[in-house]
N, C-alpha and C positions, 0 to 999 in steps of 0.2 A: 872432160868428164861429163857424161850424159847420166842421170838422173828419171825413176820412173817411181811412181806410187802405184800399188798392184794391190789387189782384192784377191786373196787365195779363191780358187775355184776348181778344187780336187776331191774326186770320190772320195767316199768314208772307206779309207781303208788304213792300215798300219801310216804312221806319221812316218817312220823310219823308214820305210820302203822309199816314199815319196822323196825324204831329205836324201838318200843314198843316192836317186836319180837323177836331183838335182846339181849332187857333186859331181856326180861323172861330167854332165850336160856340162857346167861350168868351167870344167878343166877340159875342154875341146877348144876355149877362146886361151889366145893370146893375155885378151886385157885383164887387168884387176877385178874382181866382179865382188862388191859385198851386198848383204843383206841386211838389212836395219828393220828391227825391231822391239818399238820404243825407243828405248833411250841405248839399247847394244846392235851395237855395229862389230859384223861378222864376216870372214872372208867367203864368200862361199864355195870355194875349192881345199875345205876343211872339214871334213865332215866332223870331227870334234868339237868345232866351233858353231855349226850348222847345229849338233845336237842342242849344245846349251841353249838357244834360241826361245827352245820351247813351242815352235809355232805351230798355231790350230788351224784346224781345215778352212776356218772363214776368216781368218784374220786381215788386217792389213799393212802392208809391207811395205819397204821403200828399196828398192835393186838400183845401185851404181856402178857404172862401169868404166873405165879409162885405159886405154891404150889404143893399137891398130886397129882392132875390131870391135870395138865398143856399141856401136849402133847395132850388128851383128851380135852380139854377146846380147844387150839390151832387149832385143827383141827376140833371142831363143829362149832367155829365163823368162823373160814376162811372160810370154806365152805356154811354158813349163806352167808357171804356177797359175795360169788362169785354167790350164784345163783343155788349151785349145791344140797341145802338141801331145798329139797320144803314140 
């Protein structure tokens, strides 16, 4: 299981658009992928789960991932929410 702490870094635009993104992106990997927010830990290939979250444009996040492609996985979401994968 690989493990990242991530700094949101996404235009001001609808939060949900962003989360809806984020589920597709997430459900292309093999491995497990959640998102941690405080103290809730979420799948992130749920966008119902992803909604509850509640996360703001600059917050900070913890993304884990475990299985075949997990280094893969880790490094498409982080880069998803820093802003750097447009």
């Amino acid at each position: 299981m690989k493990k990242k702490s991530i700094h949101i870094s996404l235009e001001d635009e609808q939060m949900a658009r962003h989360i809806a993104l984020l589920v597709q992106k997430a459900s292309k990997f093999e491995s497990a992928i959640y998102i941690q927010s405080g103290d809730k830990k979420v799948n992130a290939k749920s966008i119902m789960g992803m909604m509850t979250l509640g996360i703001d444009i600059s917050e900070e996040l913890e993304v884990s991932a475990d299985g075949s492609d997990e280094e893969a996985a880790l490094e498409g979401i982080t880069c998803f929410l820093s802003g750097m994968d447009k």
